[in-house]
Structures are given as structure tokens and as C-alpha cells.
C-alpha positions as CSV (number, residue, x, y, z in Angstrom):
1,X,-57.3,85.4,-11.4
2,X,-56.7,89.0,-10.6
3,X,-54.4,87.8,-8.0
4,X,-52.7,85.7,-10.1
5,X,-51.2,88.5,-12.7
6,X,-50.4,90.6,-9.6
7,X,-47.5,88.3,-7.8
8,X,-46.1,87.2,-11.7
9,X,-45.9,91.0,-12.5
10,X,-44.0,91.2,-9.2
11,X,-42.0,88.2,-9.1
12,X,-41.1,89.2,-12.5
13,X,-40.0,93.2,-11.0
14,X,-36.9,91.4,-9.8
15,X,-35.7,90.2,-12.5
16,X,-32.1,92.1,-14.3
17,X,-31.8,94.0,-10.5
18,X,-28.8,92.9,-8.5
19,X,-29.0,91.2,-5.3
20,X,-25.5,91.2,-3.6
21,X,-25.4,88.5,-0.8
22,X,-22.2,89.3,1.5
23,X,-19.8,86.5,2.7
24,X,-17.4,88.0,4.8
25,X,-17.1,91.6,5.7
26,X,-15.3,93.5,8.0
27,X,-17.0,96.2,7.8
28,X,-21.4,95.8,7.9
29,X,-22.4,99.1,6.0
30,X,-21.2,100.8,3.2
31,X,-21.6,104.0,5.4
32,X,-19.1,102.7,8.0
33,X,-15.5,104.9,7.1
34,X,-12.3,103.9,7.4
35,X,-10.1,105.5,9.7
36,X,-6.9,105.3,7.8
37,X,-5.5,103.9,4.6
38,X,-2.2,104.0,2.5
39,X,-1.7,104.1,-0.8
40,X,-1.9,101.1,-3.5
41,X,1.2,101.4,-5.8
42,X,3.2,102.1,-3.2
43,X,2.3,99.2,-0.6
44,X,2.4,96.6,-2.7
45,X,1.9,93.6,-2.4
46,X,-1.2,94.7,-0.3
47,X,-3.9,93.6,0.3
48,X,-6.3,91.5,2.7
49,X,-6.8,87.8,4.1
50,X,-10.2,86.3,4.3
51,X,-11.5,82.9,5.1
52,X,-14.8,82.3,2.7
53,X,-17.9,80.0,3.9
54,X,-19.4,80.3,0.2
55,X,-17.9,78.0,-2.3
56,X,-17.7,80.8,-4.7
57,X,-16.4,84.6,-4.7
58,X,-18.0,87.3,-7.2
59,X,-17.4,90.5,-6.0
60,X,-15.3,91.9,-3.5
61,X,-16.1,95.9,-2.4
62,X,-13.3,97.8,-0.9
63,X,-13.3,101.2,0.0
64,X,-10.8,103.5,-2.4
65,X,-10.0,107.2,-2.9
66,X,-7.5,109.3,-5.0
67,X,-4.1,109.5,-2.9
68,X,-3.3,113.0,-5.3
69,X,-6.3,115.3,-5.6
70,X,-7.3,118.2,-8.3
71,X,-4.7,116.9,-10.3
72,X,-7.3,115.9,-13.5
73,X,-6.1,112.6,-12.9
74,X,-7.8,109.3,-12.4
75,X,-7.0,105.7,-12.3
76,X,-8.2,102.8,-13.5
77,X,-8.1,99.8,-10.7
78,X,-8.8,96.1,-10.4
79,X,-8.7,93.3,-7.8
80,X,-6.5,90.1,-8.1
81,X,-7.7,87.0,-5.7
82,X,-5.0,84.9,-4.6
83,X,-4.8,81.6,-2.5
84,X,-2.0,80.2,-0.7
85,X,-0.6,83.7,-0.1
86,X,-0.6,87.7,-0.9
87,X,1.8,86.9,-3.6
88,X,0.1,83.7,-4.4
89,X,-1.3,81.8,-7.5
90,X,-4.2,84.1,-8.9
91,X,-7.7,82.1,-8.8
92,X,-9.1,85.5,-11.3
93,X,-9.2,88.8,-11.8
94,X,-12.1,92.1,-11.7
95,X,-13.0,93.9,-14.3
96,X,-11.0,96.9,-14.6
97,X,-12.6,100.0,-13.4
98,X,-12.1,104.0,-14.1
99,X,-12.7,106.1,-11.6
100,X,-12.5,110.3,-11.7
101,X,-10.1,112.6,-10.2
102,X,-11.3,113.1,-6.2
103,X,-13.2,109.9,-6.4
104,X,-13.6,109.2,-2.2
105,X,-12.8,112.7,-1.5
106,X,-15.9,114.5,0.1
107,X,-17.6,111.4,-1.0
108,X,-18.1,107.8,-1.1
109,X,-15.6,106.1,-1.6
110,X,-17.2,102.1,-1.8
111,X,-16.6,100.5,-5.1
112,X,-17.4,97.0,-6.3
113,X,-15.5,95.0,-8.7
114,X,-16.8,92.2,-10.3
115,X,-15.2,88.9,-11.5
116,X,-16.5,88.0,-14.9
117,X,-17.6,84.5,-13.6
118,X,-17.9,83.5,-9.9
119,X,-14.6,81.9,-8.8
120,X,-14.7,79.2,-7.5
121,X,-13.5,78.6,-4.0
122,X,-12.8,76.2,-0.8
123,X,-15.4,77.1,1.9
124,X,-12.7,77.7,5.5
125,X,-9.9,78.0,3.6
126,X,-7.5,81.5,3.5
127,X,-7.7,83.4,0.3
128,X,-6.5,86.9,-0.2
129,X,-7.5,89.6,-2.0
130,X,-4.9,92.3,-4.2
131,X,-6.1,95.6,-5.5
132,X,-3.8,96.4,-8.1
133,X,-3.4,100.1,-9.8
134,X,-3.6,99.4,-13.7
135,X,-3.0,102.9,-14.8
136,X,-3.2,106.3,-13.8
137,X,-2.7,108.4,-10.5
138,X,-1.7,107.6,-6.8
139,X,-4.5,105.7,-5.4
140,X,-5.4,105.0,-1.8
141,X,-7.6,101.8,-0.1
142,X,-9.2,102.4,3.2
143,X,-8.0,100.4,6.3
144,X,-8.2,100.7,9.8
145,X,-6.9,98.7,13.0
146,X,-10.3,98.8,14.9
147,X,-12.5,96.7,12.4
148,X,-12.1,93.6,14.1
149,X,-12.4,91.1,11.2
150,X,-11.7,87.6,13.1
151,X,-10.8,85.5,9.9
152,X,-7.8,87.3,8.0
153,X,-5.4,90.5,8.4
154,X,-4.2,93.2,6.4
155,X,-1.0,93.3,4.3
156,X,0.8,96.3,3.5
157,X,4.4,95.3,1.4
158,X,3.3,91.9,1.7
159,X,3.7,91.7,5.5
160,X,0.7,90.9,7.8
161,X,-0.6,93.7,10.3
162,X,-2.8,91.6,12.8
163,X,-4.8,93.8,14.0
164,X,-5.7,95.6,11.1
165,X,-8.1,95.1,8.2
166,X,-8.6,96.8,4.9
167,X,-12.0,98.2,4.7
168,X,-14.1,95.4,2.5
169,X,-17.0,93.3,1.8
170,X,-17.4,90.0,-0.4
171,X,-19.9,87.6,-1.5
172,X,-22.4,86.7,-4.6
173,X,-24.8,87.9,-6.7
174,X,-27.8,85.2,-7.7
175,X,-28.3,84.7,-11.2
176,X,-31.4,87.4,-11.3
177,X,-33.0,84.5,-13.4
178,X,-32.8,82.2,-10.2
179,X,-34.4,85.0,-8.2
180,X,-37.1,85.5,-11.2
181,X,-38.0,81.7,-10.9
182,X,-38.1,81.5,-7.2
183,X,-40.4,84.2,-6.8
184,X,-42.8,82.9,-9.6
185,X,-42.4,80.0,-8.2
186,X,-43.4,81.5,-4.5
187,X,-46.5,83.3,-6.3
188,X,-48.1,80.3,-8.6
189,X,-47.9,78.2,-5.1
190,X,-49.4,80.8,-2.8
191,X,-52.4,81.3,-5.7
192,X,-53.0,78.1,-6.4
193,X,-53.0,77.5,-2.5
194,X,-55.6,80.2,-2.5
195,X,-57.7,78.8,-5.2
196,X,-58.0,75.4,-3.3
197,X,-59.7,77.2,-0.6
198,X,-61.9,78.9,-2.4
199,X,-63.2,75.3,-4.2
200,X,-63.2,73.8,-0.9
201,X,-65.5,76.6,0.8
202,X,-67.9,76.7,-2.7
203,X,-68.6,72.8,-1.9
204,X,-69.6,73.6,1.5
205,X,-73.5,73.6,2.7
């Protein structure tokens, strides 16, 4: 019984922590850098290509920093998704998010951006993917021509630059309810498993 309360306390730790699942990526590590980039505001339409194999898109992390430093300026950013083209039909939109003065300078500069719901999308078919500068100070995204990504391209001023990729990743997050119930339901079955075998081996002589 002991057992028991031990894997539902810890099929229960998972639950409320996020569990990002990546789609497509062209980059496989958020410590991976970019070796260039150019800024958002004036590059627009930019953005990036990408051919999904998950139905549904949730967040998408690209890699930003602030294109005018120790200025006391910030920017708050978000990311449009787009099909048919870069200046296509919008399927959603992030959540807005502030960042500081410097962010991505001497640091980090990964960032996720979440769509309020998962949007829906066509598994192998070309979507694209806008950051967009809401407010606030010159802002840079990371790219670089040596990423490789085989399904999409960048676009800087809404022309394609084969070759080239913007530094991202973008996939799902499970429900962590779904992840909660999966690992209870992984725990009750291995205990119960164990139980049998304990009633089997009592009835032995």
C-alpha cells in the first residue's frame, strides 16, 4: 500500500509544470546562437516558413535581443502565424510580451510566446510565422544561413532567403491534466500489477 501513495504523490508532481513537445526546429538547443540577425521593425514583413507534422501549433520560441542598448528602453513583442504566405491570412496571434532594456545582450536571448489556445493546423502544409514589434525600442531576431532547416526559409521584407533560417523552435504543450492522468494512470497499473503477484505467490505451497 506504501507503494501505492508513492507513484500517486509522483504522478501527481507533474501536474501545473510545463512539458513543451517541439515540432519543428531549426535549431536543437536553446544554447545553440545565432550567428546573425536584423532587426524586426525594419525588416518587415519578416519572418520564417515552416512545414508542421502536428495538427496544432502553441508556442513558437525565437531567439530576440534589443537592436538599441542602454537606452532604458524595452519593447513589448508578439508573434502572428500566417498560412498561405508571410503576408497571409492570420490563423492567431501570442500573447504580447515585455521584455527589458539589453534583453539578449550578454545573455539569453530565447523567448517563448504562447497562443492563448493551440491553433489549429494542416499537418505538411507551409505556415509562416511573423514577429511583430507592438511598442517600444528597435528590436532584433536571431538568424543565420548555416541552420539548415529543410522545411521552410527566412523572410526578411517579405522576400525568401533560401538558405537562411531565423533562429526558432515550435510545438505543444500537453494539457498538464493529461500528463497528471497518464502518469496515475501508469502508477495504479504497475501497483495493482504488483499486488497480483504478491496474491499469486501467497497461494503457493
Amino acid at each position: 500500500m506504501k507503494q501505492f501513495y508513492a507513484l500517486l504523490l509522483f504522478s501527481m508532481s507533474g501536474y501545473g509544470q510545463s512539458t513543451f513537445i517541439f515540432d519543428q526546429q531549426s535549431v536543437t538547443n536553446d544554447a545553440q546562437s545565432a550567428g546573425s540577425g536584423g532587426g524586426i521593425q525594419s525588416s518587415q514583413p519578416v519572418g520564417q516558413s515552416f512545414i508542421p507534422s502536428f495538427s496544432s501549433v502553441r508556442f513558437i520560441r525565437p531567439l530576440l535581443y534589443d537592436g538599441t542598448q542602454n537606452n532604458n528602453l524595452g519593447a513589448t513583442v508578439y508573434v502572428n502565424l500566417r498560412s498561405d504566405s508571410i503576408t497571409g491570412p492570420i490563423l492567431g496571434s501570442t500573447d504580447p510580451v515585455p521584455f527589458p532594456d539589453n534583453f539578449g545582450r550578454g545573455s539569453n536571448g530565447v523567448a517563448n510566446f504562447f497562443f492563448p489556445a493551440a491553433v489549429a493546423v494542416t499537418p505538411g502544409t507551409t505556415y509562416y510565422f511573423q514577429p511583430v514589434v507592438q511598442s517600444g525600442d528597435a528590436w532584433g531576431i536571431g538568424a543565420y544561413n548555416n541552420f539548415n532547416y529543410p522545411n521552410g526559409t527566412l523572410f526578411f521584407q517579405g522576400v525568401p532567403n533560401p538558405g537562411s533560417d531565423l533562429w526558432f523552435r515550435e510545438g505543444i504543450v500537453p494539457e498538464p491534466s493529461s500528463i497528471a492522468l497518464l502518469s496515475m494512470g501508469i502508477g495504479i497499473f504497475a501497483c495493482l500489477r504488483q499486488f497480483r503477484k504478491r496474491a499469486t505467490a501467497s497461494t503457493k505451497f
